[in-house]
Every structure is written in C-alpha cells, then in structure tokens.
C-alpha positions in Angstrom: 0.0 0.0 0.0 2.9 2.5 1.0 4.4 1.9 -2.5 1.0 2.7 -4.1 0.4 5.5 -2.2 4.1 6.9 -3.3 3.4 6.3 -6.6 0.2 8.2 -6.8 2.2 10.9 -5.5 4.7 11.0 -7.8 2.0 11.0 -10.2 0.3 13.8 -9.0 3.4 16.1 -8.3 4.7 15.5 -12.4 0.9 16.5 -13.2 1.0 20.1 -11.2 4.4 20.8 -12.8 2.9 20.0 -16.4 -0.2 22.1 -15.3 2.4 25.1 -14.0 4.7 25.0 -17.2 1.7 25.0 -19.6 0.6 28.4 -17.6 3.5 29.7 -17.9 3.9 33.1 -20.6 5.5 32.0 -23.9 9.0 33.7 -24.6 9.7 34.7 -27.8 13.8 34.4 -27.8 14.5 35.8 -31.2 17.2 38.0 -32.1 14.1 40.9 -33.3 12.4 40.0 -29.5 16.0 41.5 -28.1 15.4 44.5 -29.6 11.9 45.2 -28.5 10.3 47.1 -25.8 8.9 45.2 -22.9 8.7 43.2 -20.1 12.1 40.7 -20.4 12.4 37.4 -18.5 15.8 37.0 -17.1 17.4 33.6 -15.6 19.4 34.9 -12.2 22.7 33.3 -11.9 24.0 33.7 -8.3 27.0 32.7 -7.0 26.8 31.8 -3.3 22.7 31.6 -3.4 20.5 30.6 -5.0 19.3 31.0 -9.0 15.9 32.3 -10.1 13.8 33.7 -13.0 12.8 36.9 -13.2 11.2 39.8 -15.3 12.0 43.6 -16.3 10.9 46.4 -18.4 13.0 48.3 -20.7 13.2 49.6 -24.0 15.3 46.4 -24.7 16.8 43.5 -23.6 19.5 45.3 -22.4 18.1 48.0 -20.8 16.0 45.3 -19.1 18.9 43.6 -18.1 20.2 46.9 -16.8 16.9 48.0 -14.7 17.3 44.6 -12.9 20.7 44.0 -12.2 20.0 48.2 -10.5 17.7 46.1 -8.2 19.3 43.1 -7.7 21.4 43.1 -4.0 25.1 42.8 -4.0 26.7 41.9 -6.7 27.5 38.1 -6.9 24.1 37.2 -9.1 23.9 38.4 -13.3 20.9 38.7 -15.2 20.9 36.0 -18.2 18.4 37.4 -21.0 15.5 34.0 -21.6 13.2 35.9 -23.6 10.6 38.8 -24.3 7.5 37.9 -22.2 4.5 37.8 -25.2 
C-alpha cells in the first residue's frame, strides 16, 4: 500500500508541474524579441545563493537587463536574457 500511495504521489506532483509550465507566458527568444520594448524574462545566476527567474521592463533586452541587475542586492548574481515575455 505504501508503494501505491508513493506512486500516486509522484503521479500527482509531475501533473502540477505539467499544469504550471503550460501556464506559464510564452517567450519569444528571437534576435528581433531583443530589440523590443517590454517586459524581459531574465534567468538569475548567483554565485553563493540561489538561481531564479525573473522579469524587467525596458526599451530592450539590455536596458532590461540593466533596470534589474540596479535592483538586484550585492553583486554576486547576473541577469541572463530568456526571452521577451508575449
């Protein structure tokens, strides 16, 4: 029973991350999407924490990348351009 039980689980954890990732914003990562205004989604690389995704406005991708590195604390994480947020 325990092994059913874990099983189900498993099941049911994969189906909420399908159900999140198909909610998710589509990216469009083209080299024109760089160059247009917007909300930009960043991947956070940190060194010494943690990574995680997040989004900026700006005229482009690097102004984007420029607004949220500004807000970003310390300076051991980096922006890494993902896409323009459609």
């Amino acid at each position: 029973m325990a092994k059913l039980n874990t099983g189900l689980m498993g099941i049911a954890a994969g189906a909420a991350m399908l159900l999140v990732a198909g909610s998710a914003a589509a990216l469009d990562s083209s080299v024109e999407g760089m160059e247009m205004s917007g909300t930009h989604q960043f991947y956070v690389w940190c060194t010494g924490a943690d990574d995680y995704e997040a989004t900026a406005d700006g005229s482009d991708w690097k102004d984007a990348q420029a607004n949220l590195y500004g807000s970003l604390s310390g300076n051991n994480c980096w922006p890494v351009w993902q896409g323009l947020v459609d």
